[in-house]
Backbone as ProteinMPNN parsed JSONL, in Angstrom:
{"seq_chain_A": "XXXXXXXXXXXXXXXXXXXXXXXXXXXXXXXXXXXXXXXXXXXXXXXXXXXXXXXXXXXXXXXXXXXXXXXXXXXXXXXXXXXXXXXXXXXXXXXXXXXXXXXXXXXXXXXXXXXXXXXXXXXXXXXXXXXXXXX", "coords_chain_A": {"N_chain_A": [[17.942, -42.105, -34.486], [16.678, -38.858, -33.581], [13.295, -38.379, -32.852], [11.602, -35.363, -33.628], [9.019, -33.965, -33.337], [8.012, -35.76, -30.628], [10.331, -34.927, -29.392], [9.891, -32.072, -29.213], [7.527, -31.828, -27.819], [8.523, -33.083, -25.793], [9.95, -30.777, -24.82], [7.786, -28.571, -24.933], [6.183, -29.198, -22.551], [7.641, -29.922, -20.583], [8.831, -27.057, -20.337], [6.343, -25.779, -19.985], [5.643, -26.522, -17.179], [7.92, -25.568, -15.428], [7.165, -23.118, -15.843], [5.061, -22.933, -14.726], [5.447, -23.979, -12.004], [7.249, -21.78, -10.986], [5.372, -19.532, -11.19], [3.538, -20.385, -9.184], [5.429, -20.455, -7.294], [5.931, -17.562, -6.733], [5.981, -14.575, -4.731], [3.605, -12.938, -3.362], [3.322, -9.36, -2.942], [2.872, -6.89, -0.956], [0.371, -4.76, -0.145], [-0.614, -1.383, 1.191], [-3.128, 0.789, 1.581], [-4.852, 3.124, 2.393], [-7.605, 4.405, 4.142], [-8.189, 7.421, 3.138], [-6.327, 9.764, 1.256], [-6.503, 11.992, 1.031], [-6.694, 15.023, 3.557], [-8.687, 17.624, 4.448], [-8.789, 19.915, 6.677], [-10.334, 22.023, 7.085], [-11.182, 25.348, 7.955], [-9.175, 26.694, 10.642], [-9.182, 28.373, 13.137], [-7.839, 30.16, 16.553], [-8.296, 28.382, 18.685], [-8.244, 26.173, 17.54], [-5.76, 24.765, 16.324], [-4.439, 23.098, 16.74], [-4.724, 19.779, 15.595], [-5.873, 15.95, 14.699], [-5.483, 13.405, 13.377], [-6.827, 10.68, 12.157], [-5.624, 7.846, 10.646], [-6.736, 5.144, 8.646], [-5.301, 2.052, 7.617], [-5.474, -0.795, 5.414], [-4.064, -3.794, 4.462], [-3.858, -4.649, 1.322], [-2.646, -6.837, -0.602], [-0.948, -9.539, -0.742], [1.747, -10.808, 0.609], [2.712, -10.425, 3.774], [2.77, -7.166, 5.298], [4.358, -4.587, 7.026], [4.927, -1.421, 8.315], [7.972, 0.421, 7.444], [8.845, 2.904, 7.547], [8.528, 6.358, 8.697], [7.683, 9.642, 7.298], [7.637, 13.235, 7.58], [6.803, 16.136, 6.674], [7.62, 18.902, 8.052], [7.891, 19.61, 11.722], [6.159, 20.427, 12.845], [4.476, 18.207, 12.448], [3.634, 15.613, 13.81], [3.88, 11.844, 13.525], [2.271, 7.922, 15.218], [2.607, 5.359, 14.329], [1.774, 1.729, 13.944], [4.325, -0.988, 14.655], [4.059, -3.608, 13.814], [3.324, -6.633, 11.844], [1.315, -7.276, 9.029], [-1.149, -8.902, 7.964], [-2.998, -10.291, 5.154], [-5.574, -8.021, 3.907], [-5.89, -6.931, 6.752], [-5.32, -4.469, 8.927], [-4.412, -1.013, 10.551], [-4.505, 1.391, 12.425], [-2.772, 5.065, 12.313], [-1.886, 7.562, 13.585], [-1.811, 10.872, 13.208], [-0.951, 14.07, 13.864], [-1.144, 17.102, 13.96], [0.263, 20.416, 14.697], [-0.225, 23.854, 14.533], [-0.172, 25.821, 15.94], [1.939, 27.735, 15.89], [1.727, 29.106, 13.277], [1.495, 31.679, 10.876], [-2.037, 33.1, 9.88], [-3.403, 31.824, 7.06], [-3.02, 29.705, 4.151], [-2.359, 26.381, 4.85], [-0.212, 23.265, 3.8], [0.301, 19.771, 4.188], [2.859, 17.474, 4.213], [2.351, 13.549, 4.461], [4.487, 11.052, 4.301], [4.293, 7.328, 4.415], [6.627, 4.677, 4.253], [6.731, 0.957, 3.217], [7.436, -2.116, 3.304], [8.754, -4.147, 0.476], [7.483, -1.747, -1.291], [9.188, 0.624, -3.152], [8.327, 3.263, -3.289], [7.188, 5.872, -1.39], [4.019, 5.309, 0.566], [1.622, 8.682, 0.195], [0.221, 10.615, 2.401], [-1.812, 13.769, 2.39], [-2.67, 16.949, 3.989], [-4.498, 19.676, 4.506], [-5.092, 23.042, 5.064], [-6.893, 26.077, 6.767], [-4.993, 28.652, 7.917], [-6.81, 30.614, 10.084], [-7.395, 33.431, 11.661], [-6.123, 35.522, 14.867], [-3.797, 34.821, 18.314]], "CA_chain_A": [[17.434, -40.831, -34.952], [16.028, -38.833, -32.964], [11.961, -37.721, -32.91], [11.659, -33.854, -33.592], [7.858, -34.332, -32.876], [8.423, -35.964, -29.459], [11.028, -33.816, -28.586], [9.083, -30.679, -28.975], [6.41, -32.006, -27.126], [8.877, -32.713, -24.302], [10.706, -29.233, -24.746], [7.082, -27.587, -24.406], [5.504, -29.655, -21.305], [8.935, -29.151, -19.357], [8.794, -25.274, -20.162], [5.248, -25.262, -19.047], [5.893, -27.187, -15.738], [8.938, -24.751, -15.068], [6.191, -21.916, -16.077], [3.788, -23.26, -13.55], [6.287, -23.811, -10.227], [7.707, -20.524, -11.106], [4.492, -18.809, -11.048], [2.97, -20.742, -7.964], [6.148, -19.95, -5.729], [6.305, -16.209, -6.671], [5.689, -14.071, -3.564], [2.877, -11.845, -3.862], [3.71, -8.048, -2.412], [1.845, -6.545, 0.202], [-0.095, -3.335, -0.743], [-1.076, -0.391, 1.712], [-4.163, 0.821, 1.389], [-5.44, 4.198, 2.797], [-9.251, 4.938, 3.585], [-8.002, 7.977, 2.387], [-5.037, 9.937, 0.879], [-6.681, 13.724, 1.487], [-7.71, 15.659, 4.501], [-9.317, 18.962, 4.613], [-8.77, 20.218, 7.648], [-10.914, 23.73, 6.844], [-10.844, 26.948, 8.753], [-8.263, 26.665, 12.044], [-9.202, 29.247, 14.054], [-6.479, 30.162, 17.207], [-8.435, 27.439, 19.599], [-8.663, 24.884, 16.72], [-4.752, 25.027, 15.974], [-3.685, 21.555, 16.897], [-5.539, 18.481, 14.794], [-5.506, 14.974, 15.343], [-6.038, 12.761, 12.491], [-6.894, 8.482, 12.524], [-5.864, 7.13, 9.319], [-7.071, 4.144, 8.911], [-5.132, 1.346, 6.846], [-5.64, -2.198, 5.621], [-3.418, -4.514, 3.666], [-4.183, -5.428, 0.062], [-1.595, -7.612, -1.212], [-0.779, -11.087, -0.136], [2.64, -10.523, 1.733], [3.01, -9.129, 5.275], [2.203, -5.656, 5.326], [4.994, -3.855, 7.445], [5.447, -0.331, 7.974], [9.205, 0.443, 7.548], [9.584, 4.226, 8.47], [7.15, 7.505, 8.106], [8.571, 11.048, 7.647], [6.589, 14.425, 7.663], [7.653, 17.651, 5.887], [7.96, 19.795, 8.76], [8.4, 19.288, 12.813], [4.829, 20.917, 13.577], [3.33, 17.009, 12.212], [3.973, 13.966, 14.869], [3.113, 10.807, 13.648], [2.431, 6.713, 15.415], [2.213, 4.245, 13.721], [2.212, 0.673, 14.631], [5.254, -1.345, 14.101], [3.685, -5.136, 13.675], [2.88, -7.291, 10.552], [-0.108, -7.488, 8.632], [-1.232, -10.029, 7.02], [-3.863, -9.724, 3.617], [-7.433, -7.828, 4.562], [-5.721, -6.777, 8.508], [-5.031, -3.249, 9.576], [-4.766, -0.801, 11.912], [-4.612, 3.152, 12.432], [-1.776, 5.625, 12.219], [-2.044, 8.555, 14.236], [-0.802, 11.821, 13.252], [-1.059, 15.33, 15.104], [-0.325, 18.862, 13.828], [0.406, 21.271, 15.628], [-0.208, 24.519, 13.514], [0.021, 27.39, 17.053], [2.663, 29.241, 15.75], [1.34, 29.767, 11.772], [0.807, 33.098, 10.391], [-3.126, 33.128, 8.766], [-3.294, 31.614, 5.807], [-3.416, 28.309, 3.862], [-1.324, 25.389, 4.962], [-0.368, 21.99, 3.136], [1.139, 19.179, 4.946], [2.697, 15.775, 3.568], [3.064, 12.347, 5.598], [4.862, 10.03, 3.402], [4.44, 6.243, 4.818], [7.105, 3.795, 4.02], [6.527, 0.137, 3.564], [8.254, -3.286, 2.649], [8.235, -4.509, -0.776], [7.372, -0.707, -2.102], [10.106, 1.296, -2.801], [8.37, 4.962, -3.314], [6.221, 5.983, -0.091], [2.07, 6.201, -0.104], [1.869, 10.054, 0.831], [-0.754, 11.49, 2.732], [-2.052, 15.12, 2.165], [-3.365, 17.627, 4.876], [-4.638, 20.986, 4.104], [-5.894, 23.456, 5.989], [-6.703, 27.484, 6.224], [-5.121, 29.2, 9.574], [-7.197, 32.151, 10.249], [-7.197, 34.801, 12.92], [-4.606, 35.461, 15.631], [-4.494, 35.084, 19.465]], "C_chain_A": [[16.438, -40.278, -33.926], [14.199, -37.642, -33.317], [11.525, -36.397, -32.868], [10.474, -33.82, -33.082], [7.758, -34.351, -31.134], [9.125, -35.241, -28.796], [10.557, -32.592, -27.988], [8.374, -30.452, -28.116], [6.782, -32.211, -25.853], [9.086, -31.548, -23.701], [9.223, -28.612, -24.05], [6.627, -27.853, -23.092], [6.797, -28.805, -20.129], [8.664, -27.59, -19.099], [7.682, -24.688, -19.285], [5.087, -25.498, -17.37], [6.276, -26.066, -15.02], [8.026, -23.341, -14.731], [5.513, -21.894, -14.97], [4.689, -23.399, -12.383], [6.354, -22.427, -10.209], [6.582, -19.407, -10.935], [3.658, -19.315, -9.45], [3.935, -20.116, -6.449], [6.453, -18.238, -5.766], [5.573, -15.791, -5.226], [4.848, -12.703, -3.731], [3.025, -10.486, -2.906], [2.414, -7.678, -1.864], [1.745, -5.23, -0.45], [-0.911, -2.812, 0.367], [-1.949, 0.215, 1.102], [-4.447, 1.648, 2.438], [-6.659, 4.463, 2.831], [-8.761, 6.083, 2.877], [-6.679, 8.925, 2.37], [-4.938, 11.579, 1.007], [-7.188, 13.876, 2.573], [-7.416, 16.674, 4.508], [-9.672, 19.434, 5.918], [-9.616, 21.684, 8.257], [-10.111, 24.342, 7.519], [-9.964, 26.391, 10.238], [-8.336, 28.208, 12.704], [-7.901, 29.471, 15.619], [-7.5, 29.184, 18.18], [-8.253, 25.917, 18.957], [-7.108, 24.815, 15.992], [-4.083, 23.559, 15.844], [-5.33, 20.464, 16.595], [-4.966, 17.352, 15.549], [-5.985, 14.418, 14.139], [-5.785, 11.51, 12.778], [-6.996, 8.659, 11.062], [-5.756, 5.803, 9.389], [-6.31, 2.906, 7.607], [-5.8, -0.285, 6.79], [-4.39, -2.821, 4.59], [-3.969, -4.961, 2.507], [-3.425, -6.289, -0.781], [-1.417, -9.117, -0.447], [0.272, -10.945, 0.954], [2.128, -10.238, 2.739], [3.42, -7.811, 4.967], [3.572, -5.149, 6.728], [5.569, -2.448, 7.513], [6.761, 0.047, 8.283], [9.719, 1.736, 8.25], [8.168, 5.258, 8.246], [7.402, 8.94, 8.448], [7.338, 11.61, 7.49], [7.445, 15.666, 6.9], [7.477, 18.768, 6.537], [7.576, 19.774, 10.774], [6.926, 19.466, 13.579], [3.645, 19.249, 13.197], [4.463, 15.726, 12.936], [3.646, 12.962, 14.273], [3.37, 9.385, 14.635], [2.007, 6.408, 14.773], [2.676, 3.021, 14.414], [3.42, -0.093, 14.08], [4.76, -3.08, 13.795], [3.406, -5.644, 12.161], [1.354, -7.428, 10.336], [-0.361, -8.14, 7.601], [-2.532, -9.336, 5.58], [-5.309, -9.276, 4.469], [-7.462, -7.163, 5.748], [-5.197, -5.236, 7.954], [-4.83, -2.53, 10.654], [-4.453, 0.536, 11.327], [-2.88, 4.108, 12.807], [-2.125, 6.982, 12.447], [-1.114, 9.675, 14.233], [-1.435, 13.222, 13.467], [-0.704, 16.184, 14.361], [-0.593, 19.663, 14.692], [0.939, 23.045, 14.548], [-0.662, 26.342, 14.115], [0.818, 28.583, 16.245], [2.888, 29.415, 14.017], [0.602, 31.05, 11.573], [-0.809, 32.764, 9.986], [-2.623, 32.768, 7.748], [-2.88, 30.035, 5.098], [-2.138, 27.547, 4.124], [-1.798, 24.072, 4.202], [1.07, 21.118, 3.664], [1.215, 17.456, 4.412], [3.311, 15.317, 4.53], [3.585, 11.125, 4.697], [5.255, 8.421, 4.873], [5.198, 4.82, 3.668], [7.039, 2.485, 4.114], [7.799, -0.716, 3.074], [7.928, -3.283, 1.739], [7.788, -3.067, -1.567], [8.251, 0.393, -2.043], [9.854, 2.608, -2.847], [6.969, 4.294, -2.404], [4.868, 6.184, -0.706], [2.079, 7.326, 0.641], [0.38, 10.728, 1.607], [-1.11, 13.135, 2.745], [-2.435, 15.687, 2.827], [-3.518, 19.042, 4.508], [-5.533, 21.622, 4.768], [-6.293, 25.005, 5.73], [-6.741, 27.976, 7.669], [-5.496, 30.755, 9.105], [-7.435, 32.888, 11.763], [-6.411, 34.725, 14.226], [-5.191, 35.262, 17.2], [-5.551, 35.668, 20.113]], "O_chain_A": [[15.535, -40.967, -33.45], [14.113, -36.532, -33.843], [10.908, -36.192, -31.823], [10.655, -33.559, -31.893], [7.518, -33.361, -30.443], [8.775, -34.831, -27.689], [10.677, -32.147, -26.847], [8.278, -29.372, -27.533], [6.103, -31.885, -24.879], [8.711, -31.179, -22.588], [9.257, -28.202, -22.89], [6.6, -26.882, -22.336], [6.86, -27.826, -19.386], [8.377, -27.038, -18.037], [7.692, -23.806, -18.426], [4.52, -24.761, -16.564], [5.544, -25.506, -14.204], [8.115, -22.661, -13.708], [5.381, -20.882, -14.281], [4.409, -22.482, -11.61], [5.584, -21.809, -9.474], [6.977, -18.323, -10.506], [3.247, -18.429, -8.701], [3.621, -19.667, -5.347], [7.144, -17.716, -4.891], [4.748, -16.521, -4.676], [5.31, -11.636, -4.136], [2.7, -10.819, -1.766], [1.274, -8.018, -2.18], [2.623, -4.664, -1.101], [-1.88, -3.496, 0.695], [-1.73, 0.318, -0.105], [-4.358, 1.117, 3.545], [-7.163, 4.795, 1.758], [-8.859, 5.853, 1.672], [-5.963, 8.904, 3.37], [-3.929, 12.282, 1.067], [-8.1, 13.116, 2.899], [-6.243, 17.044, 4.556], [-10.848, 19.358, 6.274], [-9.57, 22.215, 9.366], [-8.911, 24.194, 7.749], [-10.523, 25.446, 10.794], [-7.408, 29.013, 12.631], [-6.969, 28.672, 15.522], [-7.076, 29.806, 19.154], [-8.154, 24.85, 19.563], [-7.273, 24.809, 14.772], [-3.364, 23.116, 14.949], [-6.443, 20.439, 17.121], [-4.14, 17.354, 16.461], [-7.02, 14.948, 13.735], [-4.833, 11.12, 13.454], [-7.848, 9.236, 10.387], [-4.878, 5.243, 10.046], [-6.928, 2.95, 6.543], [-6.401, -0.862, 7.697], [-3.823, -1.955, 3.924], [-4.751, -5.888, 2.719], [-3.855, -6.325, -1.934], [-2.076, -9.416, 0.549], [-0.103, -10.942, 2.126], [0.998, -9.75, 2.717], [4.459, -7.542, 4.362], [3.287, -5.909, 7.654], [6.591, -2.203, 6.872], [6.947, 0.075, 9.5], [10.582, 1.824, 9.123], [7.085, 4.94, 7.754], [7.359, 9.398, 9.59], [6.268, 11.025, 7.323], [8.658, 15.807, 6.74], [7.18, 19.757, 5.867], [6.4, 20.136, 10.825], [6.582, 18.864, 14.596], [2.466, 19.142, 13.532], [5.552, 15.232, 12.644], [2.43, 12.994, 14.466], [4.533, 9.335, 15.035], [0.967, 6.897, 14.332], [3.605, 2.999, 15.222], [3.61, 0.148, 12.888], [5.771, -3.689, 13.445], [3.282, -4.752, 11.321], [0.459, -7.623, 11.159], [0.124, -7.99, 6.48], [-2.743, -8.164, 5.268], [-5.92, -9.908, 5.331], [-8.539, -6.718, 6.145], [-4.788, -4.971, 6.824], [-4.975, -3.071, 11.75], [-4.211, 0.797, 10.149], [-2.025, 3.62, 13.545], [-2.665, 7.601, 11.53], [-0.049, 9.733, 14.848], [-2.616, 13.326, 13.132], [0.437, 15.957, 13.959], [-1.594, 19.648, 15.408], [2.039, 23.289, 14.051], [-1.076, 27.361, 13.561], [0.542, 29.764, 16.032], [3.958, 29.772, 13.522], [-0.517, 31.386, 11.963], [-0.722, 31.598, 9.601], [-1.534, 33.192, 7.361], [-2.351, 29.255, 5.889], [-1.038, 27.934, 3.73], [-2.95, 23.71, 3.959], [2.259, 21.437, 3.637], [0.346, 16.597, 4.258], [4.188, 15.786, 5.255], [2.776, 10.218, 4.499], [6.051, 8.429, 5.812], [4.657, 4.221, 2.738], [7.292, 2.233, 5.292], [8.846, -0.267, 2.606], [6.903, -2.646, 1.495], [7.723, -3.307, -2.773], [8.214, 1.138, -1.063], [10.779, 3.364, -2.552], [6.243, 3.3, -2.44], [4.504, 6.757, -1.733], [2.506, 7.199, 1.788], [-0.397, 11.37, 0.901], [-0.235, 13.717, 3.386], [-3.502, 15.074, 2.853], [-2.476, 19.6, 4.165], [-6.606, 21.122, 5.108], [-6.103, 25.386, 4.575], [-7.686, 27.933, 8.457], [-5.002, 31.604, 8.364], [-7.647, 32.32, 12.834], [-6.08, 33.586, 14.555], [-6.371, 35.397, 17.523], [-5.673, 35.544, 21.331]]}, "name": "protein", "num_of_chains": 1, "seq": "XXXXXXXXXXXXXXXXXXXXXXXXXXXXXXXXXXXXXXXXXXXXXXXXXXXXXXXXXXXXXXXXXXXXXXXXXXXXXXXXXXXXXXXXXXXXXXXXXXXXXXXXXXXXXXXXXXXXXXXXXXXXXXXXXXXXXXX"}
């Protein structure tokens, strides 16, 4: 006959064991991390037309940190970024340019969506600005 008691008590230890590997070997996801996610670029006058922005990341997640791709929403924003791994706490800067010569006056808004590993919707950066007065 067998021990319902005992049994149980194996059934739960095992489960918890299983519980505990299973949680120790999970792989913790790397998280991007922006000093920040806005810039206010004010007034652009016609000498002050072309920006330069340093965004500065770090890694918050356990994984390796890899940036996968990094689009722009329109041809007048360049970006580099670095292509290397980053481990938890490490960073580095991502350098992106507008170029905002041939805008009428008047308010611009510019997104940089950065693609990583492990996150399947991009962290987006914001740029906003106000082009005023002509050649």
């Amino acid at each position: 006959m067998i021990n319902i008691k005992k049994t149980s008590s194996l059934f739960v230890w095992v489960l918890l064991m299983v519980s505990c590997a299973t949680l120790s070997c999970a792989k913790e996801a790397p998280k991007l991390k922006l000093a920040t996610l806005q810039y206010d670029l004010g007034n652009l006058g016609p000498k002050h037309r072309v920006q330069t922005i340093i965004a500065d990341f770090t890694n918050q997640g356990g994984g390796e940190l890899v940036i996968t791709d990094v689009k722009t929403d329109c041809d007048c924003t360049t970006v580099q970024y670095p292509k290397g791994a980053y481990k938890h706490h490490l960073g580095d800067k991502i350098k992106i340019r507008v170029d905002l010569t041939p805008f009428f006056p008047g308010p611009i808004l510019k997104k940089v969506a950065i693609y990583v590993n492990d996150q399947p919707k991009p962290v987006v950066i914001t740029i906003k600005g106000n082009v005023v007065g002509t050649e």
